[in-house]
C-alpha positions in Angstrom: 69.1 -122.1 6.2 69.6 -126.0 6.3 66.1 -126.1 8.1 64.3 -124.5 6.0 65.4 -126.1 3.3 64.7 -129.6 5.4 61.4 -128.3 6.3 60.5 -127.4 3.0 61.4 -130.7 1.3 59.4 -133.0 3.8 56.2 -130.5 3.1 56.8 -131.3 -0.9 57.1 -134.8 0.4 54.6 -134.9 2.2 52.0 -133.3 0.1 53.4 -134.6 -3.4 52.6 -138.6 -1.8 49.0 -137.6 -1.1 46.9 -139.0 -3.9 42.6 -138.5 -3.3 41.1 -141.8 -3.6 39.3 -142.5 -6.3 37.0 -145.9 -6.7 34.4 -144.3 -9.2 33.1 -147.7 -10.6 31.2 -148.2 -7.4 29.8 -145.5 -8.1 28.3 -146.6 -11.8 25.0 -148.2 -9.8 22.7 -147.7 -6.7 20.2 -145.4 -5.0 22.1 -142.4 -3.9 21.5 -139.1 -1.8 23.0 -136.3 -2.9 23.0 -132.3 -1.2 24.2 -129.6 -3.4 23.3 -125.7 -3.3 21.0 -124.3 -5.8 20.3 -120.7 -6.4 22.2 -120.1 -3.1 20.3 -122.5 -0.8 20.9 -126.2 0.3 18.9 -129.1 -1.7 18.4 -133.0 -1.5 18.2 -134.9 -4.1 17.4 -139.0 -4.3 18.5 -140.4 -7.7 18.6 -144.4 -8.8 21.5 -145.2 -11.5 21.6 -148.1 -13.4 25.0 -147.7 -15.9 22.9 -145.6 -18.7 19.9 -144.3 -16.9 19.6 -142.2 -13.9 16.0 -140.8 -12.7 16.6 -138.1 -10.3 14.0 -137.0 -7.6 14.0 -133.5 -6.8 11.6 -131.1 -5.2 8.8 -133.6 -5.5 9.5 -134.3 -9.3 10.8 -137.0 -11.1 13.5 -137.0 -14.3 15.1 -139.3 -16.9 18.2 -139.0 -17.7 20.6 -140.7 -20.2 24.1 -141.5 -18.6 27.0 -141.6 -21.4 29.9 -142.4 -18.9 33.5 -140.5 -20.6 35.8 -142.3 -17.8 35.2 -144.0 -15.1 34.7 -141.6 -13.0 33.3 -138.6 -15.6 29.6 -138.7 -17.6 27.2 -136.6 -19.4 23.7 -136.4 -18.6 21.1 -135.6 -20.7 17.4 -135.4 -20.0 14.7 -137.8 -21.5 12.3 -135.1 -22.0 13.2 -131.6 -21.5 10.4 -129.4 -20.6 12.7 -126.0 -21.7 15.7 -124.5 -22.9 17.5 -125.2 -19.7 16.4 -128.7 -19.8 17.8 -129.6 -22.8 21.3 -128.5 -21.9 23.4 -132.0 -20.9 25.6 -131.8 -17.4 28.7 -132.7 -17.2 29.5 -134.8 -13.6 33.0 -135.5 -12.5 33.8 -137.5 -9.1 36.4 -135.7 -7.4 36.9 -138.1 -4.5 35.3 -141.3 -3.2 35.2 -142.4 0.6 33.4 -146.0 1.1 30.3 -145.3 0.1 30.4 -141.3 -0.2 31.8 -139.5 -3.2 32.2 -135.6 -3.8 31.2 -134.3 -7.4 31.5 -131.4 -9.2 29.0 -130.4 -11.8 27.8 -127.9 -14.3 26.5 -127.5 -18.0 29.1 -128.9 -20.6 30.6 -126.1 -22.0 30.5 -123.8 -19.2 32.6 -122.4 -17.0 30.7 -122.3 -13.8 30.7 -125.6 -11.6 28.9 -126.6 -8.4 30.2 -129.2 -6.0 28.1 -131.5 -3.6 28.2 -134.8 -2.0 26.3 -138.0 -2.5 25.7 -141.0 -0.3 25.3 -144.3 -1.8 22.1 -146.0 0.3 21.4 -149.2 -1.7 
């Protein structure tokens, strides 16, 4: 019974210490690579983000988007110029966890329920 309860207390221990690391400021700026899945497949995404601006190239296409950071390491985007419904909904972006110069987001229309999760890779 002793080493159970011994076992038990070093897991708590153990996992109650770990803490994700979570630099998001260096995040703010740069030229990043990004994969996600959409509708159910793998994509790639290039995007450049100054602190208020990010233009995201995707599937050959370009888009603006306005960057209203909530925390350092949560913001809202919302596109320049919508071209439908969708469009016009803003996205909600919160970095999970940050590794040198990788971080791992989740992401999904504000209000909603349903979030994705990918990775990006800051190039420049």
């Amino acid at each position: 019974m002793k080493q159970i309860a011994f076992i038990s207390f070093f897991t708590l221990l153990i996992t109650g210490c770990y803490n994700q690391e979570r630099d998001c400021k260096n995040f703010h700026t740069g030229t990043f690579e990004s994969e996600s899945y959409f509708n159910g497949e793998l994509v790639k995404t290039k995007s450049f983000r100054n602190d208020s601006i990010e233009v995201d190239y995707f599937q050959g296409k370009s888009d603006t988007s306005r960057v209203r950071w909530i925390n350092d390491c949560e913001y809202i985007g919302t596109k320049l110029h919508p071209k439908s419904m969708a469009d016009q909904k803003p996205l909600h972006i919160k970095i999970l966890s940050t590794d040198k110069n990788t971080y791992t987001f989740e992401y999904g229309y504000v209000g909603a329920k349903n979030k994705q999760r990918g990775t990006a890779k800051k190039i420049k």
